[in-house]
MARNUDREN-610438 format. One record per residue: residue in one letter; x, y, z of N, C-alpha, C, CB in turn. Coordinates in steps of 0.05 Angstrom, whole numbers, padded with zeros to 5 digits, always signed. Glycine has a CB too. Layout:
BEGIN
aXYZXYZXYZXYZ/...
This chain:
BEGIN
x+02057+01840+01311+02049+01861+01330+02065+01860+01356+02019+01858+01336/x+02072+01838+01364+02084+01824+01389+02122+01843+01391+02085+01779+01381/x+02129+01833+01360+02149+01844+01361+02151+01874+01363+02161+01834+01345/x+02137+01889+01352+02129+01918+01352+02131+01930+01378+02101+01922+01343/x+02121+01921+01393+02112+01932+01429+02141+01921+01433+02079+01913+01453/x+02147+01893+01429+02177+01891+01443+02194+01911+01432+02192+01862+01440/x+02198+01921+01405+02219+01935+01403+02215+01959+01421+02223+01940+01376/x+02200+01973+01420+02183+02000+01434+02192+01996+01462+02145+02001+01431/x+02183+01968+01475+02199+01970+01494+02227+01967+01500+02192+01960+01504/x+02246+01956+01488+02272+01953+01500+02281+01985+01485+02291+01920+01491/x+02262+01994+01463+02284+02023+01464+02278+02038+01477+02290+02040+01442/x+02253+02039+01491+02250+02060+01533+02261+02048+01544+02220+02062+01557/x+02267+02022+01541+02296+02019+01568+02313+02028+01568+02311+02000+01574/x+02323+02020+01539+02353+02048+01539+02348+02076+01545+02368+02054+01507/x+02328+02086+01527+02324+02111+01530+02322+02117+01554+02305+02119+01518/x+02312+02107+01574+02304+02112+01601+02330+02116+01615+02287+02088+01613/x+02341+02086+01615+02367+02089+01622+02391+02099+01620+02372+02078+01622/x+02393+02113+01597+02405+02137+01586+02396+02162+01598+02401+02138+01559/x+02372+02165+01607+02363+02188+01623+02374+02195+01641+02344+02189+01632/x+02372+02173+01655+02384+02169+01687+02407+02173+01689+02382+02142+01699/x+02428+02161+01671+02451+02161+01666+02457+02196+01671+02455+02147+01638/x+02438+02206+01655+02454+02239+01644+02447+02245+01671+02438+02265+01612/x+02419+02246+01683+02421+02260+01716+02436+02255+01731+02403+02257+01732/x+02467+02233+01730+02483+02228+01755+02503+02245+01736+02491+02193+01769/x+02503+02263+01712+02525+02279+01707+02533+02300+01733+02518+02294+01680/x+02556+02304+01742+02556+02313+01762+02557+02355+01763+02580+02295+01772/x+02539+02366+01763+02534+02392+01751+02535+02415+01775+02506+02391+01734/x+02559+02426+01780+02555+02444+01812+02530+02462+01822+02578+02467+01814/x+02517+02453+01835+02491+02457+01844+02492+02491+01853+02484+02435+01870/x+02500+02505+01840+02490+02531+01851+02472+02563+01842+02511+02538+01857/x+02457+02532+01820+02433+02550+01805+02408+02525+01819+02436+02553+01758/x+02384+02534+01816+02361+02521+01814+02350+02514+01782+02342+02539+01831/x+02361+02515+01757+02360+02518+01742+02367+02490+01730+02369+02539+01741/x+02342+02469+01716+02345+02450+01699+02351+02441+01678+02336+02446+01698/x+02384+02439+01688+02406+02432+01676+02401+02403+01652+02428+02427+01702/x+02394+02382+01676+02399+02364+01663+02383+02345+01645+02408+02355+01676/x+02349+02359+01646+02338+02364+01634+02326+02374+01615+02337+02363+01638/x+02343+02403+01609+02343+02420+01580+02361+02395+01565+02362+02459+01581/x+02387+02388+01576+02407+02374+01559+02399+02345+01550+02432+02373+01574/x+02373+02339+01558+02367+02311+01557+02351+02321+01536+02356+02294+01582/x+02331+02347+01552+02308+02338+01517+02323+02360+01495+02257+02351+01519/x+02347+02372+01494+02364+02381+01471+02380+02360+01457+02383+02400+01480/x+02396+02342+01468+02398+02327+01460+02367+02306+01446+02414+02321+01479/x+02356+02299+01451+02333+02279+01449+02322+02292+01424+02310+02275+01476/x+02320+02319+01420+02305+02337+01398+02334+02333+01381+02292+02377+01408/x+02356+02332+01378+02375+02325+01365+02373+02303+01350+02393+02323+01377/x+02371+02285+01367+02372+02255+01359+02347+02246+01340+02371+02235+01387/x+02329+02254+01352+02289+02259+01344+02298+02268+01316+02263+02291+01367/x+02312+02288+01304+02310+02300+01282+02332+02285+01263+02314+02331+01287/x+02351+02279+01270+02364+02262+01258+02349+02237+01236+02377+02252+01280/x+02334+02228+01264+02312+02203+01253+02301+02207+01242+02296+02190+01262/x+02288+02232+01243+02262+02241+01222+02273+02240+01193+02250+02275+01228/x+02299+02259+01199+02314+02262+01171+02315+02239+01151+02342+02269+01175/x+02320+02210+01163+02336+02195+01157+02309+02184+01139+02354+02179+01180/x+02290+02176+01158+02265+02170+01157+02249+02177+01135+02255+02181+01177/x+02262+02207+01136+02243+02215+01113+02249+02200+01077+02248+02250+01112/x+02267+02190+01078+02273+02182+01054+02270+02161+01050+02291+02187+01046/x+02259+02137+01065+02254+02113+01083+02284+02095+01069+02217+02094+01078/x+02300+02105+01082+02328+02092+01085+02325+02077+01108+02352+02112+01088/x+02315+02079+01131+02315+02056+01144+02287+02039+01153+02329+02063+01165/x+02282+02016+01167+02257+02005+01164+02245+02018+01183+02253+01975+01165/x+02212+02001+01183+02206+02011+01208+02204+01998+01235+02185+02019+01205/x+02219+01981+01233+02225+01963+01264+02244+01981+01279+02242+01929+01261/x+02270+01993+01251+02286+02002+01265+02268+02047+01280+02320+01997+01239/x+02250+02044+01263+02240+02065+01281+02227+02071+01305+02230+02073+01272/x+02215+02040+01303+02202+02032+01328+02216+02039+01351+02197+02005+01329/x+02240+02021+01348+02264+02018+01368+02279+02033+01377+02279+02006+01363/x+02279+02055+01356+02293+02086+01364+02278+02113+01368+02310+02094+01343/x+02258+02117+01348+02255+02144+01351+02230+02139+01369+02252+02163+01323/x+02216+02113+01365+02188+02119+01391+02205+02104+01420+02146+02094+01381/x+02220+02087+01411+02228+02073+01437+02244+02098+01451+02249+02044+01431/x+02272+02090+01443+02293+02107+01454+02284+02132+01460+02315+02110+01438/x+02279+02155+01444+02270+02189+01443+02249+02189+01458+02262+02204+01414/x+02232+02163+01462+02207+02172+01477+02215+02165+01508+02177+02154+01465/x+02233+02147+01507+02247+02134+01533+02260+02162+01544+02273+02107+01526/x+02282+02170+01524+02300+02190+01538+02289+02222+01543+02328+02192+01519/x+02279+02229+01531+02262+02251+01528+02243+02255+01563+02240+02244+01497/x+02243+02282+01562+02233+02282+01593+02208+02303+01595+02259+02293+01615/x+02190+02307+01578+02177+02324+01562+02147+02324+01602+02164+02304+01516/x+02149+02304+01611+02136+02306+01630+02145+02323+01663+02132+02281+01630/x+02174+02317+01657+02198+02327+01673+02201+02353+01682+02220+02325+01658/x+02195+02365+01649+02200+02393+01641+02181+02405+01648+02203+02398+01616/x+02154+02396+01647+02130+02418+01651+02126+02413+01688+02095+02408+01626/x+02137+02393+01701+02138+02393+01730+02160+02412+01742+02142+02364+01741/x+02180+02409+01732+02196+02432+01743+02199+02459+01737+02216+02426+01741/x+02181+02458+01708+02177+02489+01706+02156+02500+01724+02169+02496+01678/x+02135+02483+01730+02116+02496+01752+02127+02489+01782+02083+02483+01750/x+02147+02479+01791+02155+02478+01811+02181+02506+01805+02162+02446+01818/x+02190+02511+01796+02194+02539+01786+02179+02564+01789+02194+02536+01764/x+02165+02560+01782+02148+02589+01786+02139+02580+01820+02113+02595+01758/x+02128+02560+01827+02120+02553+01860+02139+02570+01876+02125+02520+01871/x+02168+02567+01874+02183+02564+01888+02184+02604+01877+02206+02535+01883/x+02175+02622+01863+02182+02643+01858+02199+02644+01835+02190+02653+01878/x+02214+02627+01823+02229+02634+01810+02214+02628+01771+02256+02618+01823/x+02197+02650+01773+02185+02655+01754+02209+02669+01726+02163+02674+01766/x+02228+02678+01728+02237+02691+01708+02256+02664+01695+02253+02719+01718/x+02269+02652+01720+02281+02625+01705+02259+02603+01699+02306+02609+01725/x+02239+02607+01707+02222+02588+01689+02218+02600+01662+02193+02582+01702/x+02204+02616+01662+02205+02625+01632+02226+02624+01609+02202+02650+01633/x+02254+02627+01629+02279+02630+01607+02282+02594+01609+02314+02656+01619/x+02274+02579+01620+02284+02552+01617+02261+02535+01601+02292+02540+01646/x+02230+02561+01595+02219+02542+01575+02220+02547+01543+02191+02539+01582/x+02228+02582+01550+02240+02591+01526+02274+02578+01505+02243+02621+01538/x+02286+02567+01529+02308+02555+01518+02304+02527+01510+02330+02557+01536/x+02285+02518+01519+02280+02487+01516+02255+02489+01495+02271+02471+01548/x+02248+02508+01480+02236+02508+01462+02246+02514+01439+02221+02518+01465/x+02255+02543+01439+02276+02546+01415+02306+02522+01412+02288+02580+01421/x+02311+02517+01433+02344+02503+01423+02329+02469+01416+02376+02502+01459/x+02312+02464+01431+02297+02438+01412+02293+02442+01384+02268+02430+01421/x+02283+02462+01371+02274+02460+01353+02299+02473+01338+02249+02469+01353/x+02320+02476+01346+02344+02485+01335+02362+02457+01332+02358+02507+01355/x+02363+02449+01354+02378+02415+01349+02362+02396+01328+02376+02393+01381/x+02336+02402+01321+02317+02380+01300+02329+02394+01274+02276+02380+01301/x+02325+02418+01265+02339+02429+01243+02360+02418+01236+02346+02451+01246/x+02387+02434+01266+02418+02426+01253+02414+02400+01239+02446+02423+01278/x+02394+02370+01261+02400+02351+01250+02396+02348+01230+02395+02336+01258/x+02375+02362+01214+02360+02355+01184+02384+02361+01169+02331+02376+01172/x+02394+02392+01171+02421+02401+01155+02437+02381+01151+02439+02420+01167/x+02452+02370+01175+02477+02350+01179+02460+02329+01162+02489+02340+01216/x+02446+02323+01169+02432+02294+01153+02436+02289+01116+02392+02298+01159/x+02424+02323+01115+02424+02334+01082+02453+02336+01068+02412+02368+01082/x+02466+02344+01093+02499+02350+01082+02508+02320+01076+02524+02366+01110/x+02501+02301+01087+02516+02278+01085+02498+02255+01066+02522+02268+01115/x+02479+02259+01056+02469+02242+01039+02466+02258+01020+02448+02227+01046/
């Protein structure tokens, strides 16, 4: 059990730290528009689906899922992020880019978990 929680934790470290990482991408500030957080949980819904894929055929164990898809994806993923800046979005008036930034962060997530299943399918 001991090892379980540890894996879970060192893959939110990365994940975490991989977060952080992507917010010092340097992105010219002349939208109000959450850049680096669509690309974190697009990417993360990428990666998330990949695993699932892989998962699904139990090609890999489950320590190594522990360590990735709850550690890492749950680390890097910003799913708390997203629903603060979308209502600091509408606060601020800018109701139409909230909508289009929860509409894009819904459909292109669930577009990156697909491609991954495809790519996954294509290659095994």
């Amino acid at each position: 059990m001991l090892i379980n929680v540890l894996l879970v934790g060192i893959g939110g470290f990365f994940g975490s730290s991989a977060r952080y990482l992507v917010s010092l991408i340097p992105i010219k500030e002349t939208t109000v528009f959450p850049v680096h957080t669509l690309l974190v949980n697009i990417v993360g819904a990428f990666l998330i689906g990949i695993l699932a894929a892989v998962l699904k055929d139990d090609i890999i164990n489950h320590r190594f899922n522990l360590l990735l898809r709850i550690g890492f994806c749950g680390g890097f993923t910003t799913f708390s992020t997203f629903t603060l800046e979308t209502l600091s979005l509408v606060e601020r008036g800018y109701v139409l880019t909230a909508c289009t930034y929860v509409i894009l962060s819904v459909i292109l997530g669930i577009a990156a978990i697909l491609l991954a299943y495809y790519l996954i399918e294509q290659i095994m």
